[in-house]
Structure formats: C-alpha cells, structure tokens
FIPA-532130 format. One record per residue (C-alpha): residue in one letter; x, y, z. Coordinates in steps of 0.02 Angstrom, whole numbers, plus 50000, padded with zeros to 5 digits. Layout:
BEGIN
AXYZ/...
% end
This chain:
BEGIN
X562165646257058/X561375661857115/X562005676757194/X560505686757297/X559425681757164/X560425687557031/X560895674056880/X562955677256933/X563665662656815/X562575667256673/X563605684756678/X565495687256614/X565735695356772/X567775694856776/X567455708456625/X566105717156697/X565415716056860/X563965729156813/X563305717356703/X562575706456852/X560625707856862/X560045716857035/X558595715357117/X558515732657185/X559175743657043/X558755761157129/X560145772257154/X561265769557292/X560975752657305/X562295738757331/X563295732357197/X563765715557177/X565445720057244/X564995728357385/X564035712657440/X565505703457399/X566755713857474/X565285714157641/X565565694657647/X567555693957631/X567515708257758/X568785719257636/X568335735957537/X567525735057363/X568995742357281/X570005728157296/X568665717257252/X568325726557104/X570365727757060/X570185708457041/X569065710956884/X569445716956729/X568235730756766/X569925744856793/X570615739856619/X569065742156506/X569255760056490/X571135758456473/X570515746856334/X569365755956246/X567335747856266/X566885757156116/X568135751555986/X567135738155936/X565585745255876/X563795735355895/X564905720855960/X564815713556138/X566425711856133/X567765721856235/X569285725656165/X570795714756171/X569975704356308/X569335684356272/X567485683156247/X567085667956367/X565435664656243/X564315663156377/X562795652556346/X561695650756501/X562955643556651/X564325636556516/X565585644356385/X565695640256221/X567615649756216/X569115645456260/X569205662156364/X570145657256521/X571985655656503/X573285648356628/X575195643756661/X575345626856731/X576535631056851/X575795645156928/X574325634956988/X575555622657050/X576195634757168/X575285643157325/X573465643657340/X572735640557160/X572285654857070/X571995662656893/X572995679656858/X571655693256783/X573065695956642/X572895679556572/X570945684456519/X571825696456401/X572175690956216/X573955697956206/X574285686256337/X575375671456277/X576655671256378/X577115665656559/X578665677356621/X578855669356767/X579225652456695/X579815653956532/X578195644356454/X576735644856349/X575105647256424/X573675634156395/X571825638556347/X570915620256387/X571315603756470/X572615595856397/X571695577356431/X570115582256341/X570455600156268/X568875605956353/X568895626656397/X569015628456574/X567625631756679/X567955630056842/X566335633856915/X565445619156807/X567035606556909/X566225594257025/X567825595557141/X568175607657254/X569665609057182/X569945624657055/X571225613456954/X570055599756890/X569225600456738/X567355602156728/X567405590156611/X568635574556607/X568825577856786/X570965577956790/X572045590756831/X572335603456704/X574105605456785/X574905588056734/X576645589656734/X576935586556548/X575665602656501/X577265615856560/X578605610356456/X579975623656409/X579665629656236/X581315638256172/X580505641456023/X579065651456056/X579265670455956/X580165682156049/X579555696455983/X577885690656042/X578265689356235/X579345707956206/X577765714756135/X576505708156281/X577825715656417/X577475730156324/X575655731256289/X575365725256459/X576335739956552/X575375751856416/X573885746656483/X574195748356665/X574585764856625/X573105769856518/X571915764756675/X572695773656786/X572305791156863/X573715798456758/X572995788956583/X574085793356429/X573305794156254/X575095787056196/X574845773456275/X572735772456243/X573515773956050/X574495760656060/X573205748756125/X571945756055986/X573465753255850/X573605734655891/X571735731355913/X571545740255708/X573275731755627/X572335713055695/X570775717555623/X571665723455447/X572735706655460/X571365693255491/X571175695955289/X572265678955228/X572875687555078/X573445702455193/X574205688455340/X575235680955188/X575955693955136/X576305702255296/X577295686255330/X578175684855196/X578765704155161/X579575700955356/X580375684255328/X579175673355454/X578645659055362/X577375654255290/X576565646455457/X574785655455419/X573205652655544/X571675649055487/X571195665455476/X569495675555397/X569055692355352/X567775691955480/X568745682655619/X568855692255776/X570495692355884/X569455689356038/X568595673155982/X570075664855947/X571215650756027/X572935653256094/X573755642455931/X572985657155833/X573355671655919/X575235668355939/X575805666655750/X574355683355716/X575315693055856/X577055687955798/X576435696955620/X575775711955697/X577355714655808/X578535712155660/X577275725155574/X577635736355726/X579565733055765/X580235748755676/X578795762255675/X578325768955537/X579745760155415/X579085742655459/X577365745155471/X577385754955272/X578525739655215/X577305728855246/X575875739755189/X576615741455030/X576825721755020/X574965718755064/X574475730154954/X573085740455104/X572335758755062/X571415768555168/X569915760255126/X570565746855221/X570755755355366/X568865763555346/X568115752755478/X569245752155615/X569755766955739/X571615768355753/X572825777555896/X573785791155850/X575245784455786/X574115775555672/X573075787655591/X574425799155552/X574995784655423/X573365780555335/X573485797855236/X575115791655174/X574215774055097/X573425773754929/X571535778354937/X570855762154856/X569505758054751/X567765758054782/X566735742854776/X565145746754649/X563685741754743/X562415745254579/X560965733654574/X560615729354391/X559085718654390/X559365703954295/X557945692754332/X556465704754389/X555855715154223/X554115717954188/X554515706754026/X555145690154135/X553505693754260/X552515692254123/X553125681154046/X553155668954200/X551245671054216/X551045667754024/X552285653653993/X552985646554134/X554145634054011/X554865650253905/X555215661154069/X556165646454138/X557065645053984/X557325664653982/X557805661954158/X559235650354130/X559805661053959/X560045676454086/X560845669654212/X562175662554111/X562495677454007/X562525688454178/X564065674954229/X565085674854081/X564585657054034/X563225660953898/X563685650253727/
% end
C-alpha cells in the first residue's frame, strides 16, 4: 500500500500526481512519476499523460474557490485507503475487450456516454452498487468488485439504451474536444470559456426552483434530480448528472436565445451569478439579467436587551414568559 514510503492510495493521484507525499522534497528530486516511469522503463511524460494531471489547467483548478475540488472532474472522497464517491466510471464493454483498463475520460463528470458502444456508462457494481475501487479487490483481476467480489462487467450491465438524451452525448463530444484543446500548447480561451460556462450554468441550476423551471421553459419533463442549492456537480452519481446535463445543454443549444429564455423563466439576476466565475460568452450576458435584490442581513436583537438580562437574573419565571411573548411576536404568531 505504499509507494517509497509515500501513503500512494491515500492520494487521488489519477487527478494529481503532485499530491503524493515524498520523502525527499528538495528540488530536483524524483517525482512519483519519474519513479514510475524508472520501473515501466518508459519516459515520465507518458506516464504523466495517463493522469488527469494535463487537463487540470485546461479545467480551471481555481474555479472552485476554498474547495478541494477540481473542476468538472469526480471527487473520489478519499478517506484513508477507501472512497466514499462514486468517482470511477466505466463502459462494460470496454473492459470486456483487450487488456482491462479504465479510460482517464470517464473520471470526468460530463462523461455519460460510451461512443464506442452506444451505452450508458456505470458508476458502481451493479450486484451490490458498491463504487469501484479496484485497488481494495482481493483478485488480481481489475474487473471484480472490492466488495461483492463479481464482475462489474456482467453481461446484462451494457444493455442498449435508445433512450438516453441526445443532446447530452452531442454536448460531451463537444466539451470533451474543448478540453483537449484548452490543455494543449496552443490553449484557446474560447474553449477555457466554454468549460468555465458549463461549470457556472450547473452551479446556478443545482437551485430546484431554478432546475424546474429550466425544464419546463424547454419542454423536458418534469424528471427533476434530487437536487440542492449547495449540491456540487462533482459529488454526484451518474443518475444525477445525466438529467442536470440534459438541462444545461438545452440551456446552451441556441446561444444566447436559449440560454435568456430560460433565464427569464427561472427568474436569475446577476446576483445569481455573484459567486461563480463564468467564460466569456457567459459574462457578456449577466449585464443583460436583472440585478436582483439584496438579502438584508440586519441583526435586530430580539432576545438579548439589557431589560430581558435583567430580568432573567431577577425573575427567572417572568423572563421565560417574556421569552416566549417575543419570540412569537418576532414570527408572526403572537395572539
């Protein structure tokens, strides 16, 4: 479980190899992937090309501010040598074929989709709907889960599903080729914006009032997640994600006339926007949006007075009954 002393499974090292813990820290010293690269006898580029490590930057690290969470990407949760996420996606198929092995993409949260085969990807076992793990698997075998032990590639998991959204594989395609090209040497803000425009329109969504309506102004249902103003895109499971990305693309579709159709519907200012940091494309819309209101944050002191403090010292029995009067009348439920 340890990698030249260093704690390797306690580390999301797919999203950042960096991360690992080194025992000789001065500079110059070998990385983790140059030890690893030493040991598989091939150059540290490649090695590091099989992390998400090129794509962070493409990304964005700092979009999510005072979170440990990068952009986009599923946060594996990890507590000591487990994960309490679903983080690790896969297509059934694709294991089935060749020498097992999970795709880099499928770590990304856009990722829904399998291109190749015309399926849904799965986030867990589908005999025990544990997260994969394949590290914690007592086989030798990559396909068996950690947990029930069976194959996570039965058959029966890689059905055809002809009814999976459309818009929502056209829109991965997309944001996927985007991002190769935002991590490249040749890295385009367009296609940074676009990335940073997705990434703000989920975090303005997640609000259920906002989901509804979003849904509704664009004729998708009424198939809602259980969504939460505080819910973050990269926490979630792939049942989630799909019906939130099939909003936001539908949001998207015919820039800007969708995405101020369905602004108007939800009814979001620029307030609403305050908190997020938005590409290009983006920003130049908020202006347009209604400012909003401001929430009043006054404290009005309603049960610390000088009165009520001494009265609670004096008569304990009349500042409870004070107490109670207060409270009630400061609720709208006073006699």
């Amino acid at each position: 479980m340890f990698w030249q002393h260093d704690p390797c499974w306690e580390r999301d090292f797919d999203r950042a190899p960096s991360t690992l813990l080194r025992v000789d820290r001065s500079p110059g010293a070998p990385t983790w992937t140059d030890d690893l690269a030493s040991s598989l006898g091939t150059s540290p580029d490649i090695v590091r090309d099989a992390t998400l490590e090129p794509w962070i930057v493409g990304l964005g690290n700092r979009m999510l501010a005072n979170q440990g969470d990068t952009p986009l990407v599923l946060s594996a949760g990890v507590y000591h040598r487990t994960r309490a996420l679903h983080a690790l996606q896969f297509c059934p198929d694709c294991l089935r074929q060749g020498i097992p092995h999970f795709r880099k993409a499928w770590r990304l949260g856009f990722m829904t989709w399998c291109n190749v085969h015309r399926c849904s990807l799965n986030d867990a076992c589908p005999s025990c709907g544990a997260a994969v793990i394949p590290h914690r698997s007592m086989t030798p075998r990559l396909t068996d889960c950690h947990q029930c032990g069976r194959s996570i590639v039965s058959p029966r998991t890689s059905a055809m599903e002809p009814d999976f959204p459309e818009i929502v594989a056209a829109m991965q395609v997309r944001l996927l080729d985007a991002l190769e090209a935002a991590s490249g040497e040749d890295a385009s803000i367009r296609d940074m914006g676009l990335l940073a425009d997705v990434r703000a329109l989920l975090a303005v969504s997640a609000a259920i009032s906002v989901h509804a309506a979003l849904r509704q102004s664009f004729g998708l249902g009424s198939g809602v997640p259980a969504l939460g103003d505080r819910l973050r895109f990269e926490h979630t499971r792939l049942a989630t994600r799909v019906p939130w990305l099939e909003t936001v693309a539908a949001w998207m579709a015919d820039w800007p006339r969708s995405f101020r159709i369905g602004a108007d519907a939800a009814g979001v200012t620029r307030r609403t926007f305050a908190r997020t940091r938005p590409g290009a494309a983006l920003a130049a819309e908020i202006p347009r949006l209604p400012t909003g209101q401001r929430r009043d944050r006054t404290w009005v002191p309603v049960l610390d007075e000088p009165v009520l403090r001494r009265l609670r010292r004096t008569d304990p029995a009349a500042y409870r009954a004070e107490r109670a009067r207060r409270i009630l009348t400061s609720t709208g439920y006073a006699p």
